[in-house]
MIPAPA-802380 format. One record per residue: x, y, z of N, C-alpha, C in turn; residue number from 1; chain. Coordinates in Angstrom, 2 decimals, decimal comma. Example, Ala and Ser with C-alpha at 12.3 -4.5 7.8 and 13.67 -1.06 7.14 Angstrom:
2
SITE      npx      npy      npz     capx     capy     capz      cpx      cpy      cpz  pos  unit
SITE    13,19    -5,69     7,80    12,30    -4,50     7,80    13,20    -3,30     7,80    1     A
SITE    12,85    -2,25     7,08    13,67    -1,06     7,14    12,90     0,03     7,87    2     A
END
This chain:
271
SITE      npx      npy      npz     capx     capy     capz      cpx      cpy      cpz  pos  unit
SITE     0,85    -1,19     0,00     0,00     0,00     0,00     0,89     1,25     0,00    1     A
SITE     0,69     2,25    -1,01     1,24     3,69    -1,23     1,06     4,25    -0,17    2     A
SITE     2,04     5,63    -0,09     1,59     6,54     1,28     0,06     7,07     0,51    3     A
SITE     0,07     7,52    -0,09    -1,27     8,11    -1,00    -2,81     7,14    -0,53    4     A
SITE    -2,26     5,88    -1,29    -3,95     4,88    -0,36    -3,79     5,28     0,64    5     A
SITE    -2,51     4,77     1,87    -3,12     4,96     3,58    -3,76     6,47     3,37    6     A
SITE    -3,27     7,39     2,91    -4,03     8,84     3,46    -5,53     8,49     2,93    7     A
SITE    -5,95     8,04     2,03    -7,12     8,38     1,23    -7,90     7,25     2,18    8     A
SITE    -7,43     6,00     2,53    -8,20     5,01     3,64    -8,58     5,92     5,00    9     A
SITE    -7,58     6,79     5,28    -7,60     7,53     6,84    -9,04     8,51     7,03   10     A
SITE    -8,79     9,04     5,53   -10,22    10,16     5,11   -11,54     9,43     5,01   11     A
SITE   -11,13     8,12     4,47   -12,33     7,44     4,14   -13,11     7,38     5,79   12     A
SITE   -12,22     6,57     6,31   -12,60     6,50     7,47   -13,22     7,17     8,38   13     A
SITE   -12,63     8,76     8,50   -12,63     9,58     9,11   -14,11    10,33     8,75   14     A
SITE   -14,80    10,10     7,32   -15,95    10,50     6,92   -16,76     9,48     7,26   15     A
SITE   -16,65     8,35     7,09   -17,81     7,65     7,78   -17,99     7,23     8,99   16     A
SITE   -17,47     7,96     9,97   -17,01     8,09    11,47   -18,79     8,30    11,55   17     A
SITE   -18,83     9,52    11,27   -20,40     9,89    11,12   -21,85     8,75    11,41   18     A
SITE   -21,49     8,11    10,38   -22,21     7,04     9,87   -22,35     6,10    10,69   19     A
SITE   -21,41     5,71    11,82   -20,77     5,00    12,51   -21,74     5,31    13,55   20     A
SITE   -21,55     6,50    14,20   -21,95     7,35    15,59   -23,69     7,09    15,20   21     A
SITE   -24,25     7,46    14,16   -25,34     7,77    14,07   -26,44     6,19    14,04   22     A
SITE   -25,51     5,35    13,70   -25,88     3,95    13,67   -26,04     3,58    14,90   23     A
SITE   -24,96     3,70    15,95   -25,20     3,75    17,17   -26,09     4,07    18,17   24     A
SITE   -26,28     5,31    17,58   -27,04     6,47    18,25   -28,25     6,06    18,33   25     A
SITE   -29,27     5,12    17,18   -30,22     4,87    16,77   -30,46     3,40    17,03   26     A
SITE   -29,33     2,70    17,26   -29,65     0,85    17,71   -28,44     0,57    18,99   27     A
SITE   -27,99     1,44    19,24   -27,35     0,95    19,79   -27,91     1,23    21,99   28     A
SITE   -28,56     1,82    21,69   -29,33     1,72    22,65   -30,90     0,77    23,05   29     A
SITE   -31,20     0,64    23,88   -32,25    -0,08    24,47   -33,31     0,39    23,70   30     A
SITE   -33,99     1,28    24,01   -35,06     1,98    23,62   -34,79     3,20    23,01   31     A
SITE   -34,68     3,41    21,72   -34,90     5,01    20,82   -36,17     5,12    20,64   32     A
SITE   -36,51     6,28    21,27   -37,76     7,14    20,94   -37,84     7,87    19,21   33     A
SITE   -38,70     8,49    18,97   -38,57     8,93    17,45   -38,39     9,96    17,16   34     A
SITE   -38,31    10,91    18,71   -38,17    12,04    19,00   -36,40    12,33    18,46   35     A
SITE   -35,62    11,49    18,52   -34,41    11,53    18,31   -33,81    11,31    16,83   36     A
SITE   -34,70    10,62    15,89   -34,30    10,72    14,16   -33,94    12,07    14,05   37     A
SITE   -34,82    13,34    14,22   -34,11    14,39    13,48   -33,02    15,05    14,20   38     A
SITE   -32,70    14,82    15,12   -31,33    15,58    15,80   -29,95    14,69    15,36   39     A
SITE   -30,59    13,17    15,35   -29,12    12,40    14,99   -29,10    12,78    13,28   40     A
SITE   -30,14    12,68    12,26   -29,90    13,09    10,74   -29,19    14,64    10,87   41     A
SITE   -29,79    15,20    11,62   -28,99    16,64    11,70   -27,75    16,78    11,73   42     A
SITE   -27,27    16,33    12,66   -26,08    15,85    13,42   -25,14    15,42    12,16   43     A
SITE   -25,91    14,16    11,95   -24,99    13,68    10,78   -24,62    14,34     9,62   44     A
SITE   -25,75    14,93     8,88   -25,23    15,69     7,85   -24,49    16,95     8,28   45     A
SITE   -24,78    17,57     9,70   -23,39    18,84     9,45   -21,81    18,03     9,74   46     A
SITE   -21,82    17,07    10,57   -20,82    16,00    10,77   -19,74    16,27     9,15   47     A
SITE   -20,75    15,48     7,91   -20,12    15,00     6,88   -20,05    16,50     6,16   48     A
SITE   -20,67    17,46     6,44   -20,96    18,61     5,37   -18,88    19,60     6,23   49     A
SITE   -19,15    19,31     7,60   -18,14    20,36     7,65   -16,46    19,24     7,74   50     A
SITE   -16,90    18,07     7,06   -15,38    17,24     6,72   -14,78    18,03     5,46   51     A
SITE   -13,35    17,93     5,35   -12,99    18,96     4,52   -12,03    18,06     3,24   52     A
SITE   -12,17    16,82     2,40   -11,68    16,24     2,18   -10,55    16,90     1,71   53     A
SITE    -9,44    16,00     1,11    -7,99    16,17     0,07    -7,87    15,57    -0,72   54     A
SITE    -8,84    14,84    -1,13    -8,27    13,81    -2,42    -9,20    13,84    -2,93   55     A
SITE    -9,41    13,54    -3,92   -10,94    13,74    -5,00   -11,50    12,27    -4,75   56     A
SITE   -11,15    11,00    -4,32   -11,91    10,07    -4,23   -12,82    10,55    -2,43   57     A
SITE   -12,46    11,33    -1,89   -12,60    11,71    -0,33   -13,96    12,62    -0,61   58     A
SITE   -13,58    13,99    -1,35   -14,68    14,46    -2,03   -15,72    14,42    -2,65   59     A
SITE   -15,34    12,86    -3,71   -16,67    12,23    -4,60   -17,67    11,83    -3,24   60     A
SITE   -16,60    10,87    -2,10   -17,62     9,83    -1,45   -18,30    11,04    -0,70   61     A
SITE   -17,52    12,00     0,30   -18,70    13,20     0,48   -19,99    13,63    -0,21   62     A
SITE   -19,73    13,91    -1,46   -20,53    14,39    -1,86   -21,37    13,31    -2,38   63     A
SITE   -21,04    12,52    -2,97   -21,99    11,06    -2,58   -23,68    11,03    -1,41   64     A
SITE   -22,32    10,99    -0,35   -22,87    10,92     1,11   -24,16    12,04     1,06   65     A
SITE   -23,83    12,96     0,91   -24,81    14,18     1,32   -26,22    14,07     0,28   66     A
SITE   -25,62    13,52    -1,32   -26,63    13,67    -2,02   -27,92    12,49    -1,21   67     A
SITE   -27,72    11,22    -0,73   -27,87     9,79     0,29   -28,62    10,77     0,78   68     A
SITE   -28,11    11,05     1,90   -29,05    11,84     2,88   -30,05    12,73     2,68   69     A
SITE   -29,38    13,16     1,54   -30,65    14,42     1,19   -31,40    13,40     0,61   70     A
SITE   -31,59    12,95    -0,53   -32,41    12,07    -0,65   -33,45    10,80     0,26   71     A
SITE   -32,81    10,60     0,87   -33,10     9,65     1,97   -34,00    10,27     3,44   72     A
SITE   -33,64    11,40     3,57   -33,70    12,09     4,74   -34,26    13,56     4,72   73     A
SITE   -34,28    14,33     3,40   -34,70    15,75     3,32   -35,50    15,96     3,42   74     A
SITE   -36,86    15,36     3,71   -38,21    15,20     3,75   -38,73    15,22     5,30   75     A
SITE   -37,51    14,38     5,95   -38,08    13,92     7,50   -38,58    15,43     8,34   76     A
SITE   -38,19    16,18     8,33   -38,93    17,40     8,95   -39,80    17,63     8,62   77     A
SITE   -40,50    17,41     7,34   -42,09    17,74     7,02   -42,91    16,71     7,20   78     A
SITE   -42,66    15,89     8,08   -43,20    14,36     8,69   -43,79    14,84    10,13   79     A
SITE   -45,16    15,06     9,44   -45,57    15,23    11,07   -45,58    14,63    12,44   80     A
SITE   -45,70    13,40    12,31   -44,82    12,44    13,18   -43,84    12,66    13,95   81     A
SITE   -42,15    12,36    13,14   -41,30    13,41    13,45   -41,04    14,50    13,98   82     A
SITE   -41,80    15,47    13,19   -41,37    16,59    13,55   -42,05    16,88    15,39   83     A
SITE   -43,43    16,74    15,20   -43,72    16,83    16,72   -43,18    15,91    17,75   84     A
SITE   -42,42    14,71    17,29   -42,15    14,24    18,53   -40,66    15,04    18,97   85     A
SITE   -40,43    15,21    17,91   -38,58    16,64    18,46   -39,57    17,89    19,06   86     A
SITE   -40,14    18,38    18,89   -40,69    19,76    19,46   -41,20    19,33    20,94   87     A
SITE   -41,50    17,80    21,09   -42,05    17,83    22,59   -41,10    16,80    23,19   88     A
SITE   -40,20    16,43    22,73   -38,91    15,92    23,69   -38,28    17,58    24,37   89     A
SITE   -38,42    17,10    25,63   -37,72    18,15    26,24   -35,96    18,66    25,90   90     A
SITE   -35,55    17,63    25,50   -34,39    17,34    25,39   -33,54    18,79    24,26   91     A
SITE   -34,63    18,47    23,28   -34,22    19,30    21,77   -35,20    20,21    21,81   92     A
SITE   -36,57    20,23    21,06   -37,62    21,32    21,62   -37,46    21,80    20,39   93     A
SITE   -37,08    23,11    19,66   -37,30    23,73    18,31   -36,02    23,39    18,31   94     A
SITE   -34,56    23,36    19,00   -33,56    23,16    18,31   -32,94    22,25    17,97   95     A
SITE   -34,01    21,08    17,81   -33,05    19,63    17,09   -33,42    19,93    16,10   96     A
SITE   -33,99    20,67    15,08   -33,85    21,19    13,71   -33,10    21,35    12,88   97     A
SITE   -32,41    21,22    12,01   -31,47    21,53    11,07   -31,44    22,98    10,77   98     A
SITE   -30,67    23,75    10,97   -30,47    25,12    11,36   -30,07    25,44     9,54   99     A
SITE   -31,35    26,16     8,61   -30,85    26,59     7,32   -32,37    28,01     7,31  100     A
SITE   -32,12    28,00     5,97   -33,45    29,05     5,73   -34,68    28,66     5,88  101     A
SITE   -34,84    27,56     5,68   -35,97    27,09     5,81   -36,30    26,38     7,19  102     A
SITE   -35,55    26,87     8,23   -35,87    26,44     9,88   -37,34    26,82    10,26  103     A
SITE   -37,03    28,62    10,23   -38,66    29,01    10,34   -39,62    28,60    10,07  104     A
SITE   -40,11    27,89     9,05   -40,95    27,34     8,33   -41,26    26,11     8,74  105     A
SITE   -40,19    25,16     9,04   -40,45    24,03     9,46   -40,64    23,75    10,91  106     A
SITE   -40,42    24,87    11,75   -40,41    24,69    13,01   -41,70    25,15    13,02  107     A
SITE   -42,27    26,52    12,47   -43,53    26,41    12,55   -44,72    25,78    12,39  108     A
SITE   -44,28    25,13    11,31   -45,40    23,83    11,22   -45,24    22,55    12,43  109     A
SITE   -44,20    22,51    12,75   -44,63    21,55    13,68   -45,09    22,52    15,04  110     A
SITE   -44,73    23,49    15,07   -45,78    24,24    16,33   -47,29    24,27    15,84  111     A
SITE   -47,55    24,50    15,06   -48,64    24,29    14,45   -49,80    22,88    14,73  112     A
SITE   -48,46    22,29    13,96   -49,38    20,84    14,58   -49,57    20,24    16,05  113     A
SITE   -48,55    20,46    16,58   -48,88    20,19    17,91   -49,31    21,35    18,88  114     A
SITE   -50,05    22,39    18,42   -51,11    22,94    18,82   -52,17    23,12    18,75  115     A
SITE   -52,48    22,29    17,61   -53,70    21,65    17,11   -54,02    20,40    18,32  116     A
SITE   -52,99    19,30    18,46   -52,76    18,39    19,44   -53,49    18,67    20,75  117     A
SITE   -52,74    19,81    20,73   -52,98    20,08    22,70   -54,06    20,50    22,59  118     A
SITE   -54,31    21,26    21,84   -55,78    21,90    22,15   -57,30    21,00    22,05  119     A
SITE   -57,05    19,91    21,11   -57,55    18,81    21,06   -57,91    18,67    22,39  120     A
SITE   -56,86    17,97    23,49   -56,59    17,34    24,35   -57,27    18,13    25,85  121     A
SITE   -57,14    19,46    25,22   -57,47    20,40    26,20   -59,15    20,73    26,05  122     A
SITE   -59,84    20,79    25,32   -61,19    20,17    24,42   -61,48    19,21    24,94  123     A
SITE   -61,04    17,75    25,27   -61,38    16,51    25,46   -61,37    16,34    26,93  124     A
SITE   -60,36    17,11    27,64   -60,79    17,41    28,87   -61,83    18,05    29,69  125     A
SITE   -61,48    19,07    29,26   -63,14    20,03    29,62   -64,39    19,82    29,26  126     A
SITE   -64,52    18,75    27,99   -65,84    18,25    28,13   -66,08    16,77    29,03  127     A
SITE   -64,77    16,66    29,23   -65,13    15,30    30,28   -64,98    16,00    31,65  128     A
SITE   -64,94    17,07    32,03   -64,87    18,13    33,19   -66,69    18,19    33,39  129     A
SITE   -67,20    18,66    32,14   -68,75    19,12    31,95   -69,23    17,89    32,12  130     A
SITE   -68,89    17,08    31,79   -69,71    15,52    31,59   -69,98    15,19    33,05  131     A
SITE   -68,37    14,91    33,72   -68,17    14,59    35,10   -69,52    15,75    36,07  132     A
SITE   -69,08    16,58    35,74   -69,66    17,69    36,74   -71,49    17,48    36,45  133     A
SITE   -71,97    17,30    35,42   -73,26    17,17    35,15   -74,00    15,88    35,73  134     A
SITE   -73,27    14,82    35,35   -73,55    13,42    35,70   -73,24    13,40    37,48  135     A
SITE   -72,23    14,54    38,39   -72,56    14,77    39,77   -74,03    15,42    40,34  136     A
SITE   -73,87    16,50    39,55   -74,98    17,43    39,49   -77,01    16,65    39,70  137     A
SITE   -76,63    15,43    38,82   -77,62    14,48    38,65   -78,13    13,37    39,60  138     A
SITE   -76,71    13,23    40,23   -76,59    12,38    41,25   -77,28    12,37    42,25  139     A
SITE   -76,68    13,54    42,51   -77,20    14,47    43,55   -78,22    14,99    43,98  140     A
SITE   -79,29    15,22    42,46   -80,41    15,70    42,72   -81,79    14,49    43,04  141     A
SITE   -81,02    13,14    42,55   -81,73    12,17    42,57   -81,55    11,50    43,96  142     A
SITE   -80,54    11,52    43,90   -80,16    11,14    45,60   -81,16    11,89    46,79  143     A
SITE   -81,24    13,08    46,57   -82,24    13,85    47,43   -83,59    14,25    47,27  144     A
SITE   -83,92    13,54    46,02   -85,47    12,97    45,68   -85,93    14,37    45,09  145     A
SITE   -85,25    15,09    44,81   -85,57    16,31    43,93   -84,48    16,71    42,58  146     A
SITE   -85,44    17,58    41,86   -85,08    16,97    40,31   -84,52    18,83    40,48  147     A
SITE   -83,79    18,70    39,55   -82,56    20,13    39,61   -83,73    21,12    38,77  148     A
SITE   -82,79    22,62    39,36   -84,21    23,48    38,97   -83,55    23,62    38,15  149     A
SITE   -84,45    24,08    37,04   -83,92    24,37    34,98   -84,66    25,95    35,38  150     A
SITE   -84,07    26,47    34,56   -84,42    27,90    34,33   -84,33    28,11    32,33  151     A
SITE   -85,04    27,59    31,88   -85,32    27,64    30,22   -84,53    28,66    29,39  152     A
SITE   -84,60    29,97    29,95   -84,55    31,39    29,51   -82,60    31,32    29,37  153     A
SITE   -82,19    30,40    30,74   -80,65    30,61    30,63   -79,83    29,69    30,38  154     A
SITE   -81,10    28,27    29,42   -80,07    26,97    29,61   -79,18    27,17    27,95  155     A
SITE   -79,75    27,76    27,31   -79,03    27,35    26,34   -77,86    28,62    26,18  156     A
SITE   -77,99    29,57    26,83   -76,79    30,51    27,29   -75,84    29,60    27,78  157     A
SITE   -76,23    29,32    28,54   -75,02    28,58    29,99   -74,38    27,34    28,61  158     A
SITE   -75,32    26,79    27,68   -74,34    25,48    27,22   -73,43    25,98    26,53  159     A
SITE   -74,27    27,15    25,57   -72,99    28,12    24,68   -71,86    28,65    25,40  160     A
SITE   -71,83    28,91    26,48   -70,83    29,17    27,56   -69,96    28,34    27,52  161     A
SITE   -70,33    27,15    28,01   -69,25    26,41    28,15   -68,79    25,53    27,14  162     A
SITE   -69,49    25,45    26,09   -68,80    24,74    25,27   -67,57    25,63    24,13  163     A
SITE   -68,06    27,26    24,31   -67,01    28,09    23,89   -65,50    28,16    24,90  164     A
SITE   -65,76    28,02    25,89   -64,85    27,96    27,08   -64,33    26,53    27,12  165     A
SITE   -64,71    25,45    26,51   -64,15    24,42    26,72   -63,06    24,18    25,40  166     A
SITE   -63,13    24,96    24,13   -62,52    25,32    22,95   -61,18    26,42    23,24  167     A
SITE   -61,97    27,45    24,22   -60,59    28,05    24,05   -59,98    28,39    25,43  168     A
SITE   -60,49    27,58    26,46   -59,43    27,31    27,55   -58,08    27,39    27,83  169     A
SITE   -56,95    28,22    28,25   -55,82    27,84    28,08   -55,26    28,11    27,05  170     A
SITE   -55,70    29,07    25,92   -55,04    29,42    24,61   -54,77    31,03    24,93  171     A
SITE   -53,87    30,80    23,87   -53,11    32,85    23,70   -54,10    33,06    22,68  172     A
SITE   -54,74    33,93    22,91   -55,96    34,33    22,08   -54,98    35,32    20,60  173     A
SITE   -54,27    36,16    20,94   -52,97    36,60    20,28   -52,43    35,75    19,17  174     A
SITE   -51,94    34,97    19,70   -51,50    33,64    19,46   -52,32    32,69    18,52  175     A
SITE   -53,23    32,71    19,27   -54,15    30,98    19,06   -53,08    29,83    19,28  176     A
SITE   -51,94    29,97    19,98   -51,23    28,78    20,93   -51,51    28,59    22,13  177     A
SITE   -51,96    27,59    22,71   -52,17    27,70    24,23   -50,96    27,94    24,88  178     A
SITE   -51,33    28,45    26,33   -50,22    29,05    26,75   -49,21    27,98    27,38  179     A
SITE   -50,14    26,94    27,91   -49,11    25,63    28,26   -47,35    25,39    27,50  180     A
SITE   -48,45    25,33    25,88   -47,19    25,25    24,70   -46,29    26,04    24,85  181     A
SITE   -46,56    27,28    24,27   -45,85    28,45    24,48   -44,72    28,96    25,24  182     A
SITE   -45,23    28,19    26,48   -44,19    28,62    28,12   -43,29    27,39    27,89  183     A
SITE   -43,74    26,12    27,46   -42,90    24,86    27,35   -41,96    25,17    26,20  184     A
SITE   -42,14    26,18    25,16   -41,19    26,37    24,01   -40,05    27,21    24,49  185     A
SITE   -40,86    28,34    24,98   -39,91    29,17    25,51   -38,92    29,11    26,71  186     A
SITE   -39,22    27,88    27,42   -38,21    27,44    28,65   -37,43    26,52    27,60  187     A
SITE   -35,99    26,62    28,51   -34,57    26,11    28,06   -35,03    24,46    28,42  188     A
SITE   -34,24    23,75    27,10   -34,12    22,68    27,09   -33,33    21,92    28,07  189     A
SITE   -33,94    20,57    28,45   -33,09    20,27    29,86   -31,85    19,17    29,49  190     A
SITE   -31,14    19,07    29,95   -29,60    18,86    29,90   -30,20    17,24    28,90  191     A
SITE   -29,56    17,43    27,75   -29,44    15,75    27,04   -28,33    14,52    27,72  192     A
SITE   -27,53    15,07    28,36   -26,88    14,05    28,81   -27,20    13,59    30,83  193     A
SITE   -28,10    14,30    30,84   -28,72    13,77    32,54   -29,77    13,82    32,22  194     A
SITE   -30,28    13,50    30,77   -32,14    13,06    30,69   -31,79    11,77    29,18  195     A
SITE   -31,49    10,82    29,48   -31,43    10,13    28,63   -32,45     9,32    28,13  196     A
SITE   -33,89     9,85    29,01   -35,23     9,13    28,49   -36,13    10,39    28,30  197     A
SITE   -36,42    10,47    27,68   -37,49    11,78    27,15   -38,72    11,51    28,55  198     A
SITE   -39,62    10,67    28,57   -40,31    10,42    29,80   -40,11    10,82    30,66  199     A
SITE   -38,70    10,25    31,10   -38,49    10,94    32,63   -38,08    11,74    33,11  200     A
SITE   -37,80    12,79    31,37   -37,53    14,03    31,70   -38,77    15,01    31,95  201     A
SITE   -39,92    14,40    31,66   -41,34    15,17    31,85   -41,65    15,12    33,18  202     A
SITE   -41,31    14,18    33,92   -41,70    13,86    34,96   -41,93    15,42    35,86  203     A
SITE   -40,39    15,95    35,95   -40,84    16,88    36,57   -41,14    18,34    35,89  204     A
SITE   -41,65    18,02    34,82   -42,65    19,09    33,78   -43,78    18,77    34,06  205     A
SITE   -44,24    17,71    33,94   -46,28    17,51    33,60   -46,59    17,97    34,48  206     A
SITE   -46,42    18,75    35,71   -47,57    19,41    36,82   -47,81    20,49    36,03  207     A
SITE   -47,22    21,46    35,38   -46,30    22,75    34,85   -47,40    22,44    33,41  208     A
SITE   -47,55    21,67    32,22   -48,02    21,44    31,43   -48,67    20,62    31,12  209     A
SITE   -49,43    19,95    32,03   -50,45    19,04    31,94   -51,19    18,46    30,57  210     A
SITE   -51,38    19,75    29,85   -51,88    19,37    28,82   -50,84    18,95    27,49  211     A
SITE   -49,83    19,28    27,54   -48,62    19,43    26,42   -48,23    18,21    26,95  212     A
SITE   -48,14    17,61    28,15   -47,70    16,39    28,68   -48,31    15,44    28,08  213     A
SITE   -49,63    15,13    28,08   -50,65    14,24    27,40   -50,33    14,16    26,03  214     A
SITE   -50,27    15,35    24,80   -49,56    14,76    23,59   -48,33    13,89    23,65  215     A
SITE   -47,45    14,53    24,96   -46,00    14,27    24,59   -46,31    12,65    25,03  216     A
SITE   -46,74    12,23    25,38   -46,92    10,55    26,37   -47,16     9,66    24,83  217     A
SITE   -48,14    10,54    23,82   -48,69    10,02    22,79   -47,44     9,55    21,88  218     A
SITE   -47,02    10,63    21,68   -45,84    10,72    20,84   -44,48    10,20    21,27  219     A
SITE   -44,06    10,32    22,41   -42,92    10,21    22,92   -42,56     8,12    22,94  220     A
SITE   -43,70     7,90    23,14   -43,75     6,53    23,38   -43,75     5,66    22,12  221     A
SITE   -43,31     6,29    21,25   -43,00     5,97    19,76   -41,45     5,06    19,78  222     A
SITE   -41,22     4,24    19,18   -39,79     3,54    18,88   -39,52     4,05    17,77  223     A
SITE   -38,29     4,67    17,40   -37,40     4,99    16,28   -37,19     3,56    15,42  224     A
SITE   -37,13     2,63    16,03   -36,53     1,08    14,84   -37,24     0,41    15,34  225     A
SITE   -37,15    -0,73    14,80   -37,56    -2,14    15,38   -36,51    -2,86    16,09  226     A
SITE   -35,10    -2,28    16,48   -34,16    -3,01    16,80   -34,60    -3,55    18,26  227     A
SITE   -35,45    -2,91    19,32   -35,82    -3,46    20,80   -36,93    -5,26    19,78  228     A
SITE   -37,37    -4,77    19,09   -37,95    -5,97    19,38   -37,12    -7,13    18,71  229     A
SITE   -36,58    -6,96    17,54   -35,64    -7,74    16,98   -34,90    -8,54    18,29  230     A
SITE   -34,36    -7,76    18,52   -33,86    -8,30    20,02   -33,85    -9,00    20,99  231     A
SITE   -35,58    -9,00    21,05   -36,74    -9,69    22,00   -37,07   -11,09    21,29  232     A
SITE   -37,14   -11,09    19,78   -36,86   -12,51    19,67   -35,54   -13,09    19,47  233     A
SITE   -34,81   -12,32    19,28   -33,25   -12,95    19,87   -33,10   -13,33    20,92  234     A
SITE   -33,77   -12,88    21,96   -33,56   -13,28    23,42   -34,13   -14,64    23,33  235     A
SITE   -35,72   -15,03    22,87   -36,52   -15,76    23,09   -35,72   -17,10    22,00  236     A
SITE   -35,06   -16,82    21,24   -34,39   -17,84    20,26   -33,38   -18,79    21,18  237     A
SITE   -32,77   -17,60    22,23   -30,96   -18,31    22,66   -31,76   -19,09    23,92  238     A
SITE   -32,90   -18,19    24,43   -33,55   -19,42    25,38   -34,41   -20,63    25,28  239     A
SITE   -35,00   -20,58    24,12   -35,80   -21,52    23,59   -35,05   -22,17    22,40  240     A
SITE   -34,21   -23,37    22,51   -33,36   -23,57    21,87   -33,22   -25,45    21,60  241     A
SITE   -32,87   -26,14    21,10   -33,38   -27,39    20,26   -33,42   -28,08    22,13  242     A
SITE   -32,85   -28,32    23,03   -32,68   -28,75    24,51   -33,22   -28,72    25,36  243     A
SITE   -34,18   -27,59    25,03   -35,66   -26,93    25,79   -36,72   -26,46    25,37  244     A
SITE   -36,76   -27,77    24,32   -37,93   -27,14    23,10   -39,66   -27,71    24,26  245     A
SITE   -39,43   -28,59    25,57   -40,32   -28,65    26,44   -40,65   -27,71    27,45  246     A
SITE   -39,92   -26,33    27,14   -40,41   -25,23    28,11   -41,61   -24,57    27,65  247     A
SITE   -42,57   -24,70    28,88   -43,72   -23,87    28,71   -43,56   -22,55    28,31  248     A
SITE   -45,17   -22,18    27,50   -45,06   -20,82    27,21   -44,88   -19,86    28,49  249     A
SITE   -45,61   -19,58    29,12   -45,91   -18,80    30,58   -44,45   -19,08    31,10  250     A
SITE   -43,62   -20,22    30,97   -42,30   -20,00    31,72   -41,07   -19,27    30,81  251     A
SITE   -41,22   -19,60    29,65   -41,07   -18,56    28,50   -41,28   -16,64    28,62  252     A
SITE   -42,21   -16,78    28,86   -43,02   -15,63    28,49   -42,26   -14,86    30,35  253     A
SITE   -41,73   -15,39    31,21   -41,36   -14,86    32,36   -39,61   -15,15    32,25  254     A
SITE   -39,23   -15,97    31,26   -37,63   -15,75    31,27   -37,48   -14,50    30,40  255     A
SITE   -38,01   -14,42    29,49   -38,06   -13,17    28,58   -37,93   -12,03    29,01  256     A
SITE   -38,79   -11,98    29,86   -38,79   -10,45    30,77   -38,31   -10,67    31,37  257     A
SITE   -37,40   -11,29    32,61   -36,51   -11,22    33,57   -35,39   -10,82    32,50  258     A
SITE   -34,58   -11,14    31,63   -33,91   -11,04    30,26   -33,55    -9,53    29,78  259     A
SITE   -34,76    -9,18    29,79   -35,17    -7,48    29,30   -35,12    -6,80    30,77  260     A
SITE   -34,97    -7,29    31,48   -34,63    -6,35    32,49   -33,01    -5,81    33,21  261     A
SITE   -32,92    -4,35    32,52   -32,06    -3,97    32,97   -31,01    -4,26    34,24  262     A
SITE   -29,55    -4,17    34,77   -29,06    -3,80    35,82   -29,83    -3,25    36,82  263     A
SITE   -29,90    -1,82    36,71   -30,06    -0,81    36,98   -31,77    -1,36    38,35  264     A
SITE   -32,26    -1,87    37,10   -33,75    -1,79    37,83   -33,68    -3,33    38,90  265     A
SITE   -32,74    -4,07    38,53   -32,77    -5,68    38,93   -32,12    -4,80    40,74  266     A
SITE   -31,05    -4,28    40,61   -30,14    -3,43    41,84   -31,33    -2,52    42,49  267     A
SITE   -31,98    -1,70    41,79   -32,83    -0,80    42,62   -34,50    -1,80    43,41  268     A
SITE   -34,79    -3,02    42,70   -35,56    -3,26    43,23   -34,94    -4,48    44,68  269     A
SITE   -33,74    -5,16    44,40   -33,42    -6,72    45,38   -32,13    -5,92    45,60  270     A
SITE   -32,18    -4,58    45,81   -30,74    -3,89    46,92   -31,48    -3,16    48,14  271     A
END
């Protein structure tokens, strides 16, 4: 091998370092949420965009690379899916975005959509608030052998009342964002490397946003791959194996999960 190949192998290398990390990033953990595709594609393409090759075979595979991604990947921000589950990981929030001209645009639409979300959610509450409260109201009046006084003149005021109030509860009228959202956008993202589960970084958010919490549970609980379950029948393969093809299901079905259970949780529960 020439000094010329080793340099051009070193570059090679050194560009698909990227590729490497991001593979990782995405299976190489237990559980990836989906909240995390667009910060690691991000990631990756400024990774390969700010490598600076020297050799024109270093340059082709760059530029290779980027056309891949763009192709492969230039779309994923206009994935509503996607995009709202990065806007409600605490972790990233508007800035796991790919930072170009067209940020504004795409960050707004996913504020967009997941203010459509919450407000949904915030809607679905307050009429199960009215529901709850009516069906007491009823209870009550039957319980005490008298039937609730109606006043005709103000019932259909009072329903228009609240069913306008149950629509725009909790919204920036300014805006038309509820304010839940809003305050959750505008507070700083919490540390990515001491919140390594999006969940349990809400934990001590959802009192604070109750309602933005409820999308995020929706969304957040999304898997990025299939690699956890792939896994799960890998587990179930190395234990169920030609020697113990007489193990019950149910004893199966409890080695599996002892299997899938972490260190961490095996120490915190029998320490």
């Amino acid at each position: 091998m020439t000094p010329e190949e080793e340099d051009i192998l070193k570059e090679v290398k050194d560009l698909l370092s990227p590729l490497s990390r991001a593979t990782l990033e995405l299976s190489g953990e237990k559980t990836v949420t989906l909240s995390k595709c667009i910060p690691v594609i991000r990631n990756l393409r400024t990774d390969i965009e700010k490598f600076e090759p020297t050799t024109g075979i270093s340059f082709n595979l760059r530029q290779s690379l980027l056309g891949l991604i763009q192709h492969s990947f230039g779309s994923v921000e206009g994935v509503r899916m996607f995009a709202v589950s990065t806007l409600l990981d605490p972790r990233f929030k508007k800035f796991g975005f790919f930072q170009d001209m067209e940020t504004p645009r795409r960050v707004a639409n996913a504020v967009s959509w997941t203010s459509d979300l919450v407000k949904r959610s915030m809607r679905e509450q307050e009429q199960e608030n009215v529901r709850q409260e009516q069906e007491t109201n009823a209870n009550g009046g039957a319980a005490s052998g008298e039937a609730p006084a109606s006043d005709d003149f103000w019932d259909a005021f009072d329903r228009e009342i609240e069913q306008q109030a149950a629509q725009l509860s909790g919204q920036d009228i300014a805006g038309g964002i509820p304010i839940q959202l809003r305050m959750y956008l505008d507070s700083p993202p919490v540390k990515r490397k001491d919140n390594p589960d999006p969940l349990v970084a809400w934990e001590s958010l959802k009192g604070e946003y109750k309602h933005v919490y409820k999308v995020a549970q929706e969304y957040l609980s999304i898997l990025a791959t299939s690699v956890p379950a792939e896994r799960l029948f890998s587990h179930a393969g190395i234990i169920m194996h030609q020697r113990r093809t007489r193990l019950a299901s149910r004893r199966l079905d409890m080695l599996v999960f002892l299997r899938s259970v972490d260190k961490e949780t095996w120490f915190k529960v029998f320490i």
